[in-house]
Steps between C-alpha positions, in 0.01 A plus 500: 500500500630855431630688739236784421219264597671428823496842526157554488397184693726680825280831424161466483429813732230289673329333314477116624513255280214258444237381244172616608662808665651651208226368272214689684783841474475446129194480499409788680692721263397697199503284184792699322739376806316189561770326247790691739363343799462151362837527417635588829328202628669306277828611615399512839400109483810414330728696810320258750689208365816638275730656756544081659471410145805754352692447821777537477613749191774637672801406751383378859665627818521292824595726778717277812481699823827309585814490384639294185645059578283404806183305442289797468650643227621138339112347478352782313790470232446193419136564443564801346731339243216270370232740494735694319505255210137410540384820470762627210557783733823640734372423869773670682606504880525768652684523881420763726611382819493707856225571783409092548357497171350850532673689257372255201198440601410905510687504135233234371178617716585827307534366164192522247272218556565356106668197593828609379654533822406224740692424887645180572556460860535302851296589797617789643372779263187279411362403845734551815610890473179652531467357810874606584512818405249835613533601161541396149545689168247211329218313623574152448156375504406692178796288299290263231587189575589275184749195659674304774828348263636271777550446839793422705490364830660690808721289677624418856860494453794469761833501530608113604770579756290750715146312443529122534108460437400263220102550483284834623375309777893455663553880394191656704601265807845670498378794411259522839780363712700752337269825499664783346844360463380401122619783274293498167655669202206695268534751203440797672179594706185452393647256199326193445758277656459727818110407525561171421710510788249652707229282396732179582557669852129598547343116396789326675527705829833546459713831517852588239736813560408679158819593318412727148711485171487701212395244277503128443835470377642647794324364777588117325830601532475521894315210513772329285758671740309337836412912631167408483314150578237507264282650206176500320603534150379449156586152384614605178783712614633275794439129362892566323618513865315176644629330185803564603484407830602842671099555621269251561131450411235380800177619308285706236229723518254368246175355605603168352833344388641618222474281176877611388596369916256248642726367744557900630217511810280829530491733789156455548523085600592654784351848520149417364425778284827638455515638170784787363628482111659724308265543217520709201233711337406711186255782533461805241434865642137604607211505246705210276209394267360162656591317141834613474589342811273194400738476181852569719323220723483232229767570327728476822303181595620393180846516540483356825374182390862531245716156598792729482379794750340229705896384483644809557234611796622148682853660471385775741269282726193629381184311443325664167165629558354695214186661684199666314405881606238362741712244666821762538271752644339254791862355535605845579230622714585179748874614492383869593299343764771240618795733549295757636392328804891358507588878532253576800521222672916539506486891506718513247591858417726693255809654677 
């Protein structure tokens, strides 16, 4: 479709689009325009279904809240990359990392609501900092919701010579005949490996000396280094480390087992309940037309179901998903609602 139409589908000054609606207009009008108005309905009919058909004409942008080589940023590029090809179009990434996510997530709540600039992103700026911070410079509950790609499991990990625990059941008996001698290493405050931690501490009764990182990366390294006795961390960045033997694995934080690790036990077979992944969504800015996300939707369900992303999403830990609009939006609304009641219950609070 020309660009021209597009145009005019984005500008009707109005007028809503509909059969009977437009009909009775033309109807109503003097017989020398009657032929004007019929016409507009036309066009007007056509714009209800062209912009999902014509999508997309023109490059795609994918704006990462985080910065570039850790999960969040590595998921969405492979997706990206077969879109790309799919759709005979440039679907670009696009990092702008800073604030928790914050910074990226205003960029894309900003951007015009086209479908040409969509956010791909973890928790934090979806569903955990609005109930962190007093105020935002986006409202995350008016992001469209279009797809959950995958999700990877949070993980209890330890460092073997300070935690000789083999199962969660042997780690929350030390841990209450050890309160507050358990330091817990997190990404910072008010990360999600922070409210894992505090959900583990709330559901188990147990109580961990809090020590913050700047980041992932960093705060494996102390684990690594034996400064800190344990962490919370995303699978996918951390399973390198209890390959190799320097960290060890007790449990996940999946609802089930994961197919990829069956013989990995969950959290929650001992915490009933327990639930805490790392899960990664796609949502386009406020007032997204409902089938341009339903066409992002599909179209990312479709790769999904690729043997070689389902290959490459195993290589990060991450169980492919693939969610409709509806789905991703009620998936969301629970993790609003989950980590929310984390963050009162703990008091957690932004230094």
């Amino acid at each position: 479709m020309a660009s021209g139409i597009y145009d005019a589908c984005n500008d009707t000054r109005g007028v809503m689009p509909g059969n009977k609606a437009v009909t009775t207009a033309a109807d109503a009008v003097q017989p020398r325009f009657r032929s004007v108005a019929i016409a507009l309905a036309a066009l007007l009919l056509a714009c209800a279904g062209a912009s999902a058909q014509d999508y997309p004409n023109r490059a795609v942008k994918i704006i990462v809240p985080f910065p570039a080589g850790g999960t969040a940023d590595v998921m969405p590029r492979i997706v990206a990359d077969w879109l790309s090809r799919k759709w005979r179009q440039p679907v670009v990434i696009e990092n702008k990392a800073g604030a928790a996510g914050n910074i990226g997530a205003e960029a894309a709540f900003n951007a015009d609501p086209d479908g040409y600039t969509l956010l791909s992103a973890p928790p934090p700026p979806l569903v955990i900092n609005q109930n962190l911070y007093p105020k935002l410079p986006y409202d995350a509950a008016q992001f469209v919701p279009v797809s959950v790609m995958g999700i990877v499991p949070n993980a209890l990990i330890v460092n073997p010579k300070k935690i000789a625990a083999n199962t969660v059941a042997q780690f929350i008996a030390y841990a209450k005949a050890n309160p507050e001698k358990i330091s817990v290493a997190t990404q910072g405050n008010g990360s999600t490996s922070h409210l894992t931690s505090e959900l583990f501490q709330l559901m188990a009764q147990v109580k961990f000396v809090q020590v913050p990182y700047r980041g992932s990366a960093p705060a494996l390294q102390g684990l690594v280094a034996g400064d800190v006795d344990v962490m919370f961390d995303n699978l996918g960045v951390s399973l390198a480390l209890v390959t190799g033997g320097q960290l060890k694995l007790i449990a996940v934080g999946t609802g089930g087992r994961m197919n990829a690790m069956p013989n990995v036990p969950t959290i929650a077979e001992a915490l009933p309940g327990f639930a805490s992944s790392a899960w990664f969504g796609v949502v386009g800015p406020p007032k997204m037309p409902q089938r341009i996300a339903a066409k992002i939707s599909a179209d990312i369900a479709e790769a999904i179901k690729q043997p070689d992303i389902r290959k490459r999403f195993a290589g990060l830990s991450a169980e492919p998903v693939g969610s409709d609009p509806a789905r991703t939006a009620k998936f969301m609304h629970e993790e609003v609602e989950r980590w929310n009641k984390v963050i009162k219950a703990a008091k957690v609070k932004l230094e």
